[in-house]
C-alpha positions, 0 to 999 in steps of 0.5 A: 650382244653386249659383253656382259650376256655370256656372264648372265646366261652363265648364271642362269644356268647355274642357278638352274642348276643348283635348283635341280639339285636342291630339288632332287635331293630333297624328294630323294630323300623324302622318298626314302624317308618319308615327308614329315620325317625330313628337316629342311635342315637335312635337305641343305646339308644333303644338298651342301648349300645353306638353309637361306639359300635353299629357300632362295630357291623354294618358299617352302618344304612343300614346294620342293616337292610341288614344283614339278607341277608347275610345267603344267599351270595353265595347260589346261587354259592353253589348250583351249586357247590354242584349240582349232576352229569349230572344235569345243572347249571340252573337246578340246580338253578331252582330246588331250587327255586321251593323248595324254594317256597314249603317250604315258604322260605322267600328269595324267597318272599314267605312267610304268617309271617306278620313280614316277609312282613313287612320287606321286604316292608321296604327293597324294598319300601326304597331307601337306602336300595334298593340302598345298596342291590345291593351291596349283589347282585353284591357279590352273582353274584361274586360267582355265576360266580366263581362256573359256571367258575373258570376263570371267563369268559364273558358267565358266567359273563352274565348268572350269572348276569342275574340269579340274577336279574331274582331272584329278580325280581322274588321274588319281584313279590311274595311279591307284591302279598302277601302284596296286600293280595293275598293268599298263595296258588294262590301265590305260583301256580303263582310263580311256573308258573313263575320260569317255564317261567324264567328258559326256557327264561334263558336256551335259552341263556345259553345254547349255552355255557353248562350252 
């Protein structure tokens, strides 16, 4: 270990940190005030660091926000990499949705947090946001593609694409049902029905070109 490895894990963590908090401040105040009606001046002054260094930290407004979905870029991608022998991309797939929903995930919409609610409610109810999710949508779909085929062929262009969109639709229904204050357990009996239905109208395409 050379003496200056202390220093630099230090900093990381540190600018973690402040990352966190930047980030926190902002959606705090983005739920109590709504997207559009906070400036990212506010967000700095809230949050006691300048305007420079606060995007230092995020490109962008919306990517105060949308940073929380980048725990899951490539899940989708990994998960068929990583699938056991003999077992489909698709299966694969569903088999974590499904887990996903048992274990009130709240990537797959299913969720009781109240905070968690709200927040996606902020996400999909503004239009900016909506609109720049897609661009984790599009990354997602990319590696999806790479991991059913290196080469990247149109069929696994087209089922990865339409996986991803099934996802979201997916999952969207889920919050919808939740935020209208629908119970957890009729949700979730609900969302599994769902998932069924999805996967056996994807298969049916996909099928042909072994995925």
């Amino acid at each position: 270990m050379t003496p200056n490895e202390p220093d630099t894990g230090l900093r990381t963590l540190k600018k973690q940190r402040t990352r966190r908090a930047i980030a926190d401040t902002a959606i705090a105040l983005f739920l109590a005030r709504g997207f559009d009606q906070v400036s990212v001046a506010e967000i700095a002054a809230a949050a006691e660091v300048s305007k420079p260094t606060l995007f230092r930290y995020f490109a962008s407004k919306e990517e105060l926000v949308l940073h929380r979905f980048a725990d899951h870029l490539g899940e989708a991608g990994r998960v068929v990499r990583d699938r056991p022998a003999g077992v489909t991309p698709l299966d694969a797939l569903e088999r974590h949705r499904l887990e996903g929903l048992a274990a009130h995930d709240p990537s797959t919409g299913m969720t009781a947090d109240p905070g968690v609610v709200a927040f996606l409610r902020l996400v999909y109810e503004t239009p900016s946001l909506s609109a720049h999710l897609v661009d984790y949508l599009a990354a997602d779909t990319r590696a999806l593609t790479e991991a059913l085929d290196p080469d990247g062929g149109m069929a696994a262009r087209l089922v990865a694409a339409q996986y991803v969109a099934v996802r979201q639709v997916l999952s969207r229904a889920v919050w919808t049902r939740l935020a209208a204050g629908q119970g957890a357990e009729e949700v979730g009996r609900i969302a599994t029905a769902e998932t069924a239905t999805a996967f056996a109208l994807l298969r049916d395409g996909a099928a042909a070109h072994g995925f």
